[in-house]
C-alpha positions as CSV (number, residue, x, y, z in Angstrom):
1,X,34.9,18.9,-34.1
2,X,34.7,19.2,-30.5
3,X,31.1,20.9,-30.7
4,X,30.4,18.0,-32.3
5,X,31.6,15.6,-29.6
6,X,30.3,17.5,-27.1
7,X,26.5,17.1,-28.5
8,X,27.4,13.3,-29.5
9,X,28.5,12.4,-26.0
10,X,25.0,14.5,-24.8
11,X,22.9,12.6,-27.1
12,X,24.1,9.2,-25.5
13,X,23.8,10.5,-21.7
14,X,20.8,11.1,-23.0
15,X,19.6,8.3,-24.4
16,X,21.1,5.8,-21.8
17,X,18.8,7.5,-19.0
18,X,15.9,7.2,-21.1
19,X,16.9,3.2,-21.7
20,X,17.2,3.4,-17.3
21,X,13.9,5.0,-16.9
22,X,12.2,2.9,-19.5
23,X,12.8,-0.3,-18.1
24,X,10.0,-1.9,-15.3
25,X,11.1,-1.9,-11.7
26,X,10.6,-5.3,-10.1
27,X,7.5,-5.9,-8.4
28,X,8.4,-7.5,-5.2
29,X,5.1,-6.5,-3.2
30,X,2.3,-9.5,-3.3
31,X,-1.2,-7.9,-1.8
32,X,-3.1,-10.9,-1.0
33,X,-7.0,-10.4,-0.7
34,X,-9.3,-13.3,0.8
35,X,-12.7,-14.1,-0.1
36,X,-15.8,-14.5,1.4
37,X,-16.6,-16.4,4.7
38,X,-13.0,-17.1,5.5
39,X,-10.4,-14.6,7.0
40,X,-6.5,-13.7,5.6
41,X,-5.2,-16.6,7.7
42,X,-6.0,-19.3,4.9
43,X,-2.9,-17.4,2.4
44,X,-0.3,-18.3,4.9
45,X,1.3,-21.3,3.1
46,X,0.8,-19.3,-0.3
47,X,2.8,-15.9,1.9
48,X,5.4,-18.1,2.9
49,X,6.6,-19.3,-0.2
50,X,6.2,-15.9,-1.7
51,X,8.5,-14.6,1.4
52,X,11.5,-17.2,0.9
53,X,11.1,-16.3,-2.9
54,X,11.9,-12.4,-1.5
55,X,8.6,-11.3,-2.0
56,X,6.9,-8.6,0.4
57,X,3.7,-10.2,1.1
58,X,1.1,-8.8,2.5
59,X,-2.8,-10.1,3.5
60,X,-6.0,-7.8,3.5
61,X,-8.2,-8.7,6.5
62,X,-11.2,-6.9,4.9
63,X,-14.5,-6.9,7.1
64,X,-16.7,-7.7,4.4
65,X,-19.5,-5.7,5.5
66,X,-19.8,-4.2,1.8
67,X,-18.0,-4.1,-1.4
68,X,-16.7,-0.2,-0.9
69,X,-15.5,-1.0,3.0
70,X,-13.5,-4.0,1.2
71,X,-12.5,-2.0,-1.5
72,X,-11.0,0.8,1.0
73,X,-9.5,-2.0,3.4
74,X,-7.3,-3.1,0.2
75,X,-6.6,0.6,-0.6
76,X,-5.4,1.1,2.7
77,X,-2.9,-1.8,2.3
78,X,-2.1,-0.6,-1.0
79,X,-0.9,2.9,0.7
80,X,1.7,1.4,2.7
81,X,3.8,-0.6,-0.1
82,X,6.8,0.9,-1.5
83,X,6.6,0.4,-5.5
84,X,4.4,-1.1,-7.5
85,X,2.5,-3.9,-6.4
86,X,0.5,-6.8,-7.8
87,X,-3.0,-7.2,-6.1
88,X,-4.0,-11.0,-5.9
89,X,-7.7,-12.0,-5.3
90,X,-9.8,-15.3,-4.3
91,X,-13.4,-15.7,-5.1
92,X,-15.6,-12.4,-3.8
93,X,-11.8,-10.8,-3.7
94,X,-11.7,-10.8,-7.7
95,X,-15.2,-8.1,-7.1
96,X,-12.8,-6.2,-4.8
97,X,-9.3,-6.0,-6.8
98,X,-11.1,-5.5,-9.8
99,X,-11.8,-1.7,-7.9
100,X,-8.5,-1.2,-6.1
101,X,-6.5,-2.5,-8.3
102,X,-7.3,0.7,-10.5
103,X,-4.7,2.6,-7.9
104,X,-1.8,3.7,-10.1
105,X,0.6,1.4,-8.1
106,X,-0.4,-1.7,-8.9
107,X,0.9,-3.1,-11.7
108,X,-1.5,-6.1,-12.6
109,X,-3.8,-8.6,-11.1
110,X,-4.1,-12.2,-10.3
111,X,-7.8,-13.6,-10.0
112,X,-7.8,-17.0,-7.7
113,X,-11.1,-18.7,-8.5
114,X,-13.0,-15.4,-8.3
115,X,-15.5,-13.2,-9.8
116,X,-14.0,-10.8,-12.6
117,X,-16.7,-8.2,-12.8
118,X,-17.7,-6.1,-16.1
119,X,-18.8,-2.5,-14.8
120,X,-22.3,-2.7,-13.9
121,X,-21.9,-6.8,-12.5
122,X,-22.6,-8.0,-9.2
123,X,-21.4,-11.1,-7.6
124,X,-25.1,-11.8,-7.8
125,X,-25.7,-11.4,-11.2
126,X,-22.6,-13.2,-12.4
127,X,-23.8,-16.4,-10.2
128,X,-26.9,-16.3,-12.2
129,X,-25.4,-16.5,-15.6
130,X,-23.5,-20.0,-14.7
131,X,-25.2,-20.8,-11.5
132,X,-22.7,-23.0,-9.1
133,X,-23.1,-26.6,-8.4
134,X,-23.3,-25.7,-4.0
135,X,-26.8,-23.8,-2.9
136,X,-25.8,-24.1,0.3
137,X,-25.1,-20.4,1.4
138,X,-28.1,-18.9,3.9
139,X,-29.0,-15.6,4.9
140,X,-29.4,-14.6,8.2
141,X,-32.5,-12.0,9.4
142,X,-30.2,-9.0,9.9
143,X,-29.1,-10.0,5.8
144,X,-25.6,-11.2,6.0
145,X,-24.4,-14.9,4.8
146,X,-22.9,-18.0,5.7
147,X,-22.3,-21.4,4.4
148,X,-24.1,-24.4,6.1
149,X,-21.5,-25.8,8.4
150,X,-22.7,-29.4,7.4
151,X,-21.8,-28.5,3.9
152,X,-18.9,-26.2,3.9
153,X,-16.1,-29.3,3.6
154,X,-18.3,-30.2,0.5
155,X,-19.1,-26.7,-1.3
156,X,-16.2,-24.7,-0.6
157,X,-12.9,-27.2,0.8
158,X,-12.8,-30.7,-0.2
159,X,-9.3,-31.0,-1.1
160,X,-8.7,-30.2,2.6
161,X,-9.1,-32.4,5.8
162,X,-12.5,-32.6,7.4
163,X,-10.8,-31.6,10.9
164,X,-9.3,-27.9,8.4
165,X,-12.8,-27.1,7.0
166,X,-14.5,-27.9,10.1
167,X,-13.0,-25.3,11.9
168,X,-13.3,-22.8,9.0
169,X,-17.1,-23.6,9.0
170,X,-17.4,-22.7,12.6
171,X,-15.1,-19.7,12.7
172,X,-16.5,-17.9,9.3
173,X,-17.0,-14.6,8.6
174,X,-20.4,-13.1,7.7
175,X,-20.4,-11.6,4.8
176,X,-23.4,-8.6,3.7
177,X,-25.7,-9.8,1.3
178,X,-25.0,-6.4,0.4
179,X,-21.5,-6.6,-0.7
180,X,-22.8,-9.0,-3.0
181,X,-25.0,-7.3,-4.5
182,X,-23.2,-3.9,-5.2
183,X,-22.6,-3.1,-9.1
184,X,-18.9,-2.7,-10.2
185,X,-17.3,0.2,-11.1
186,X,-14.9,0.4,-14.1
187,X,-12.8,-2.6,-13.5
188,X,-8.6,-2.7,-13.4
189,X,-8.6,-5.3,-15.9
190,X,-9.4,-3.5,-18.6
191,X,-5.9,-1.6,-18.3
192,X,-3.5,-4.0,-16.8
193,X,-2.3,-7.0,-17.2
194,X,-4.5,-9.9,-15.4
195,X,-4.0,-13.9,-14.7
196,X,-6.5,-16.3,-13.8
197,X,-6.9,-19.5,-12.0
198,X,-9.6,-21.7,-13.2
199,X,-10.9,-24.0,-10.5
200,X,-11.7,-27.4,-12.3
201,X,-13.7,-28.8,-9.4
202,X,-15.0,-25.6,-8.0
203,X,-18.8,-26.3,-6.4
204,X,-18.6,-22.4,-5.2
205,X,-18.0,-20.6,-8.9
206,X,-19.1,-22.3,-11.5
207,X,-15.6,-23.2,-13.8
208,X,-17.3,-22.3,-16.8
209,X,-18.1,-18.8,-15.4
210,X,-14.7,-18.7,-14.1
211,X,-13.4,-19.3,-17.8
212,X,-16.0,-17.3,-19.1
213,X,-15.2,-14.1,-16.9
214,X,-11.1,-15.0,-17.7
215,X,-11.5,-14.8,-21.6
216,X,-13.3,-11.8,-21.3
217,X,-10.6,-10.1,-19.4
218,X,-7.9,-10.9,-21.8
219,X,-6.6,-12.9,-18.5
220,X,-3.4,-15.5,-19.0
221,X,-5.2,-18.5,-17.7
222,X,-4.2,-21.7,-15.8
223,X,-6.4,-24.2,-15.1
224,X,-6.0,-26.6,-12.2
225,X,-8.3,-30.0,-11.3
226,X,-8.9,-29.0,-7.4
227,X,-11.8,-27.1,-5.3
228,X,-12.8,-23.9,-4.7
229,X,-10.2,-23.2,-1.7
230,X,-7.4,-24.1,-3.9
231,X,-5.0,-21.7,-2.8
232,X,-4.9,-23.7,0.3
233,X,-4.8,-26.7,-1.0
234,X,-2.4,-26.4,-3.5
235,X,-0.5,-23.1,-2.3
236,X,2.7,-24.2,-4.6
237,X,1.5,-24.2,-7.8
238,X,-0.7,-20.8,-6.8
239,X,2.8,-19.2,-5.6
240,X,4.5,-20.2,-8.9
241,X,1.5,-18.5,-10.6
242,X,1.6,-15.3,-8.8
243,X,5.6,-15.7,-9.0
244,X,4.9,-15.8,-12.9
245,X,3.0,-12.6,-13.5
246,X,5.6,-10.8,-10.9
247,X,8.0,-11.6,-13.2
248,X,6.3,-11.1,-16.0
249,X,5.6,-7.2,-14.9
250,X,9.0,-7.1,-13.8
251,X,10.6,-7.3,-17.7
């Protein structure tokens, strides 16, 4: 009888660590990833709603010289988070989480009116299935990219003031036509769990490819009536997106 009790009382120690273990740890680290032309700073009012929420936020400043220097910038930001993470991407950012967010610590991705590649894709190739309504990005000699400063309120950030976008259009980042260009590797969607923000209004990505790549992915979807920066001009409702797939990953 006591054998018995013994093994019983074994057998429930058991089985109550295996119910601890089993059960996701909360993901409280938020990598954001910018996209092309602009730097990190734009996520601020999207990082500091995710940091009174008591989220560890942290923004790639990725040099956007190619797809596999962007790809190890994120991974290097990646390295430093304690426990899982979810990787969150804007436009040319979706080509770049789609590789790092293969790194066994992140737990799922959100895609912010960005490219979600298929092995094989290219920014440049996924353009051309849905091309976008603004043909107003131009190649310097030495091969990198910018939008035309007359048009960049227009293609990339109407829903912001003309005296915001005028100073992103003179302060952007070059981008390699290069990083553009480079195929995609196996992407991270096809194992974890992925959300998407459709861009109603977007002039950059073309919403139907946006919805197009989404469905493909299996992605949860939300769709909202703005512009291509829409995680600066609407950084609530992009918060309480990302805030929903942390949770999600967290039950």
């Amino acid at each position: 009888m006591f054998k018995k009790s013994l093994t019983t009382l074994a057998l429930s120690l058991v089985l109550s660590v295996y119910a601890q273990s089993s059960m996701a740890a909360p993901v409280k680290n938020i990598v954001l990833v910018h996209g092309a032309f602009v730097d990190g700073s734009g996520w601020d009012p999207v990082a500091r709603i995710l940091n009174k929420a008591g989220y560890k936020v942290s923004i790639v400043q990725e040099p956007q010289t190619s797809l596999a220097d962007d790809v190890a910038a994120t991974r290097r930001v990646l390295a430093l988070q304690s426990g899982k993470s979810l990787l969150v991407g804007h436009s040319y950012a979706g080509m770049i989480i789609s590789d790092a967010g293969n790194a066994p610590s992140v737990a799922g991705l959100v895609y912010i009116a960005a490219f979600q590649p298929e092995q094989g894709e290219s920014l440049l190739s996924l353009a051309k299935k849905y091309p976008p309504a603004a043909q107003s990005i131009t190649e310097t000699p030495d091969h990198f990219l910018y939008i035309k400063p007359e048009n960049f309120h227009a293609d990339f950030a109407a829903d912001l003031p003309v005296k915001e976008t005028n100073l992103l259009a003179q302060s952007q980042v070059m981008t390699a036509v290069a990083a553009f260009a480079a195929p995609a590797g196996v992407p991270a969607w096809k194992t974890k769990p992925s959300w998407a923000v459709v861009a109603t209004q977007d002039r950059a990505i073309n919403p139907e490819l946006e919805r197009f790549m989404a469905k493909r992915a299996h992605s949860t979807v939300t769709e909202l009536k703005g512009n291509h920066a829409i995680y600066a001009s609407q950084p609530e409702k992009i918060a309480a997106v990302i805030e929903k797939a942390a949770e999600s990953l967290s039950q």
